[in-house]
N, C-alpha and C positions, 0 to 999 in steps of 0.2 A: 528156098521157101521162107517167105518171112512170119517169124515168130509175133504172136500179138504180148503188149502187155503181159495180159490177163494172164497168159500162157508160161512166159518167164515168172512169174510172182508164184506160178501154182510150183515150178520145177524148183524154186530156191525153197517153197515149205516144205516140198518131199525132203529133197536136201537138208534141211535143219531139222524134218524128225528124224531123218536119218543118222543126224550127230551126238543125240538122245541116247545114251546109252542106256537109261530107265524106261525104254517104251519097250524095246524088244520082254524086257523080265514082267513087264506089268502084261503083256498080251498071254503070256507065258502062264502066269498066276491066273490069270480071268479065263484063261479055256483049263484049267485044271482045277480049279476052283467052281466054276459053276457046271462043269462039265460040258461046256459050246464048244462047239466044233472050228467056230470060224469066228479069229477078231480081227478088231482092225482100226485105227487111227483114221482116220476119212476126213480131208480137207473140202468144205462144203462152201460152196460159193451159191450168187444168185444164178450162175449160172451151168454149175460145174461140179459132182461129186467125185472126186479121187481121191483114191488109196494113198497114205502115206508109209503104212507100217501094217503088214498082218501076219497072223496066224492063221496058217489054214492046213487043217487035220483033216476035212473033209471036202478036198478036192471040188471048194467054191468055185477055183479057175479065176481069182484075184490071186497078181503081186503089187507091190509098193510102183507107181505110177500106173495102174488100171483105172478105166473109168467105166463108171456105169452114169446110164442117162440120168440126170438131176430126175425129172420128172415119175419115175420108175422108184424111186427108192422113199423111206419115212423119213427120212433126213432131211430131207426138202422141208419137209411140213417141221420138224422140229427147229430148222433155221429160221422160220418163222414164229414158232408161238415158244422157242428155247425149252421146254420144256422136257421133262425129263420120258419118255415112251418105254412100258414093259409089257411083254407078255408072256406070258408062262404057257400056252396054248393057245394058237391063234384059235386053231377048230370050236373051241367054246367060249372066244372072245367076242362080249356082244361088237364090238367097235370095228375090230379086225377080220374079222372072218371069212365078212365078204370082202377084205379090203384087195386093190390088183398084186400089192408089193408082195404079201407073203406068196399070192398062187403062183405069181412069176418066175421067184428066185426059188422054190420051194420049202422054206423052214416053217418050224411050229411053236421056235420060242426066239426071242428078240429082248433084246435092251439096247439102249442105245441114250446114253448124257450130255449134253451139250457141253464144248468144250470153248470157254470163255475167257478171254484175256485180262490181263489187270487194266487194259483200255477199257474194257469193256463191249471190246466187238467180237463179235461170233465166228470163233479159227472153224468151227468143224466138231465132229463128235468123237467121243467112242463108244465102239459099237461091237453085237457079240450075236451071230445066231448059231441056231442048230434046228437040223430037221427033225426033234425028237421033243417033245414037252418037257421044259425044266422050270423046276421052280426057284423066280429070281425075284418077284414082290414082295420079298423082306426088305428089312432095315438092315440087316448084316450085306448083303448083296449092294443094296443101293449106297450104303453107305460106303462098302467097298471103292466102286464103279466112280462115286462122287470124289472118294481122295485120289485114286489115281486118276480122272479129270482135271483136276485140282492142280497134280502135280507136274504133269503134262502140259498144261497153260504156264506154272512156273517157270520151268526150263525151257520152252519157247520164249518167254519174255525175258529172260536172262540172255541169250541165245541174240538176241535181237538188241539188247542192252552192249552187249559186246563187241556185238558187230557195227553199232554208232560208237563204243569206244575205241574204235580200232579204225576205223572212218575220221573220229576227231582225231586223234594219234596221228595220222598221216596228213591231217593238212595244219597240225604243230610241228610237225617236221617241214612240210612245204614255209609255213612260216618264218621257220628257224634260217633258213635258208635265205628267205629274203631279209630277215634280219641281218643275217650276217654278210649279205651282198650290199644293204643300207651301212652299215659298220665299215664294210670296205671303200665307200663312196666318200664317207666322213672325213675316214684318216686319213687315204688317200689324193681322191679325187678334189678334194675342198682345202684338205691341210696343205698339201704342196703348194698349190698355187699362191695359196694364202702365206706361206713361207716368205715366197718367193715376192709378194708387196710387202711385207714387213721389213724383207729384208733390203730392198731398193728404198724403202723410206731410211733406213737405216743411212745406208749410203747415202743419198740426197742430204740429211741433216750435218755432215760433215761438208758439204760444198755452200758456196758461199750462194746466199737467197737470198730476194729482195724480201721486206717483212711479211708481205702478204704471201710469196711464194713459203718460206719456211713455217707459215702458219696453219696453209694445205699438207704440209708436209707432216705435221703434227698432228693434225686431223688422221690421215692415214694413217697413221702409225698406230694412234689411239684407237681406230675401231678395228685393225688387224688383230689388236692386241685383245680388245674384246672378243672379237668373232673367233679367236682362238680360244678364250675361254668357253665360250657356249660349246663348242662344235669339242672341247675336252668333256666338259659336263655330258654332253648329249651322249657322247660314244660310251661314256663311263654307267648313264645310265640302261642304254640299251646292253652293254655286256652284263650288267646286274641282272634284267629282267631275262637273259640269256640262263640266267644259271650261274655263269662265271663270279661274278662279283667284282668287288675291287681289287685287284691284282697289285701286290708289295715285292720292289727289292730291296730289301733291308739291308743295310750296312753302319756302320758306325758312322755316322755323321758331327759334322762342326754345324748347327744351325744358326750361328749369325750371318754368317756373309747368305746363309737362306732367306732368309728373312727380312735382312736390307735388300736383298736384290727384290722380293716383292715389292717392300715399301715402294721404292726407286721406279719400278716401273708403275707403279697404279701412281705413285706422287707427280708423274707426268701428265697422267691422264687426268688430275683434279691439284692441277698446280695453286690453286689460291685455300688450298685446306690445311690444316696444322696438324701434324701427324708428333706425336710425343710416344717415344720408344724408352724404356728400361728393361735391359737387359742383363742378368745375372747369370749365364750361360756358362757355367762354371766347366765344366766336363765335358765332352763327345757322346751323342746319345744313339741308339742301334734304333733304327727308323729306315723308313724309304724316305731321302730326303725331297726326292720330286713329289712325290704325294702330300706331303708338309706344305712344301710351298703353295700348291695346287689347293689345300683344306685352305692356309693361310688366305690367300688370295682371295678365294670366295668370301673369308670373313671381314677381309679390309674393306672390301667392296663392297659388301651387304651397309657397314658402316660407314662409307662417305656416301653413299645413295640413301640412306634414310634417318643418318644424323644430322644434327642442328649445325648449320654451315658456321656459325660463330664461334665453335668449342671444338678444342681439338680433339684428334679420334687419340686415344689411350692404349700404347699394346706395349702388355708385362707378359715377360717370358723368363724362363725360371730352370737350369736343370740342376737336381743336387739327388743323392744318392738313390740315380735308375730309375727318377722322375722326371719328366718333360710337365712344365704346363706352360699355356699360350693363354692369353687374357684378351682379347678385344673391347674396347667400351667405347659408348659413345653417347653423349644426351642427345635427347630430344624428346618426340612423345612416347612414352610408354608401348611397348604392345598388344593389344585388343588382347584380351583374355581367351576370346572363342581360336582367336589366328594361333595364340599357343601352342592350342592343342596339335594344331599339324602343321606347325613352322618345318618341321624336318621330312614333312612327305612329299612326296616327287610333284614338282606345278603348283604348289601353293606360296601364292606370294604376298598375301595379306591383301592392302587397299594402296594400290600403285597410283604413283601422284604423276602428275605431268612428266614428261621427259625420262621419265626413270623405265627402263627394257630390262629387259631379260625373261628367261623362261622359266625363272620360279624352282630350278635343280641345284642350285650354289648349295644353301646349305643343306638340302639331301644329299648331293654329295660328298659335301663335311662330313656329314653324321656317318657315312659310310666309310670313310676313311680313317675317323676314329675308331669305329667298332671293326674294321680290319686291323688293326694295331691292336685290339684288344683293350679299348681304354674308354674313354666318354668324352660328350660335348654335349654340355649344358645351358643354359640361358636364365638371365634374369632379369627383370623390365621393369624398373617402377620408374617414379613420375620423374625422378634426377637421371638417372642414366638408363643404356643397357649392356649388359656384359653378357658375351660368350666364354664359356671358360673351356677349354682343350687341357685335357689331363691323360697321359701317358705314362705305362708304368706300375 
């Protein structure tokens, strides 16, 4: 038999008063308190009254999924004008008396509050008779009736809040997942291959090329050399936004021969630029030295892309007693004041001039490899130069 809609939506509400641990004690309270025979939680549609949750002392003949015809009960009419319906004797209610609902079912006294969501759509009511005249047209009764409505609508929409956070939960795990299958593609599927030209370029520049051949050769080598940086940045930032962070293996490190080996390989890549090193590296310092180089690199590079081609780029590095600092400088024009503010967040790259690529994650992920180290990377930009400064320690 196929189920409609309408039909599934009514069986997950029974289902969610059902997980209401405060309905059963409030129906509990409302037939000992007003003295009614019979309550009940009642999910009321345009087309459909059912039982969610009752009490029943007087052998109504409802349990929790019974329905009575919509058109047969005052629920109907309160889904419509919301309104709150009492009576404390139908027999001498001008309104009710002749009405068909009470001769039907046979009771004498009725309440029944509209039960309204924090949307503000109409769930249903609760509701209370008895075949016996009670008196419920007070403010103690109704106001009763009105906080446990009140509170009824709350843990439904909680209840409901839950079950979307727990719905979102499961497609950030589905997420997580494709995250980690795109992380596998990176390192993987792009880095090997990518190796694997770097590394034939490597070889080719040791055999003998005509000028123009060893000039292709350079060329390759040069963007292998880039596209490994991105495709490190990219990975580094996708395990970040994972949760993981930046991952360190710390050892005591010699950081010169680190450091010239960056120079050496990006001075390839921008062979007509004047790179000026002073180094006082006095001691071995306890670092990840591949994270160094990787912080480094982004910052040499940030500086032959957007320093003045006629002035050399300036790196002072410095260790002396279980401090590390790294210096970058470079002139040219200043940095915008506004770009400042989020030079170090993921994809902002300022105002990118002709020919100049990248993805804007270089010095985000500086900034995050200093603050793995537990240390800082600073900047300062006026109209003579700009300097990064890396301090560790």
């Amino acid at each position: 038999m196929r189920v409609s809609n309408n039909e599934i939506n009514i069986q997950a509400d029974i289902e969610k008063i059902a997980r209401i641990d405060a309905v059963s004690n409030i129906l509990d309270v409302v037939c000992l308190t007003t003295g009614m025979g019979f309550a009940a939680v009642a999910r009321v549609t345009d087309t459909k009254w059912v039982a969610c949750a009752v009490r029943d002392d007087i052998q109504f003949g409802l349990a929790p999924g019974g329905e009575l015809k919509l058109e047969t009960t005052i629920c109907n009419e309160i889904r419509e004008s919301q309104k709150v319906v009492v009576i404390d004797h139908v027999a001498k209610d001008p309104l009710f008396a002749t009405h068909h609902t009470p001769a039907m079912y046979g009771f004498q006294s009725y309440i029944s509050i509209p039960i309204t969501l924090k949307t503000g759509e109409f769930f249903g009511t609760l509701c209370a008779i008895d075949p016996r005249p009670n008196e419920l047209n007070n403010t103690k009764t109704l106001g009763m009736f009105q906080l446990f409505a009140d509170l009824i609508a709350f843990h439904i929409h909680s209840a409901e809040q839950l079950a979307l956070s727990e719905s979102n939960l499961h497609e950030e795990r589905q997420t997580a997942e494709l995250r980690e299958q795109f992380i596998s593609i990176l390192g993987h599927d792009l880095g090997n291959p990518l190796g694997a030209v770097s590394s034939s370029a490597q070889v080719l520049q040791r055999m003998p090329l005509t000028p123009d051949a060893a000039n292709f050769v350079r060329i390759i080598k040069n963007a292998s050399f880039r596209m490994k940086g991105l495709i490190d940045n990219i990975l580094d930032f996708a395990r970040g936004r994972m949760g993981d962070g930046i991952t360190l293996q710390s050892k005591t490190c010699d950081l010169q021969p680190i450091l010239t080996q960056v120079i050496e390989e990006l001075h390839v890549m921008w062979p007509d630029r004047t790179i000026e090193t002073e180094f006082e590296l006095r001691e071995p310092f306890n670092c990840d030295g591949r994270r160094i180089a990787q912080l480094f690199s982004n910052l040499l590079n940030n500086a032959l892309t957007h320093g003045q081609k006629d002035t050399p780029i300036k790196i002072n590095a410095d260790t002396h007693k279980g401090v590390f600092t790294l210096s970058v400088t470079n002139a040219g024009q200043p940095i915008p004041e506004a770009a400042m503010a989020r030079l170090f967040n993921p994809f902002s790259r300022g105002e990118v001039k002709p020919g100049q690529q990248g993805l804007g994650l270089g010095l985000y992920i500086a900034s995050e490899i200093a603050r793995a180290h537990n240390g800082s990377l600073n900047v300062v930009s006026t109209e003579e130069e700009t300097k990064f400064t890396l301090r560790l320690g």
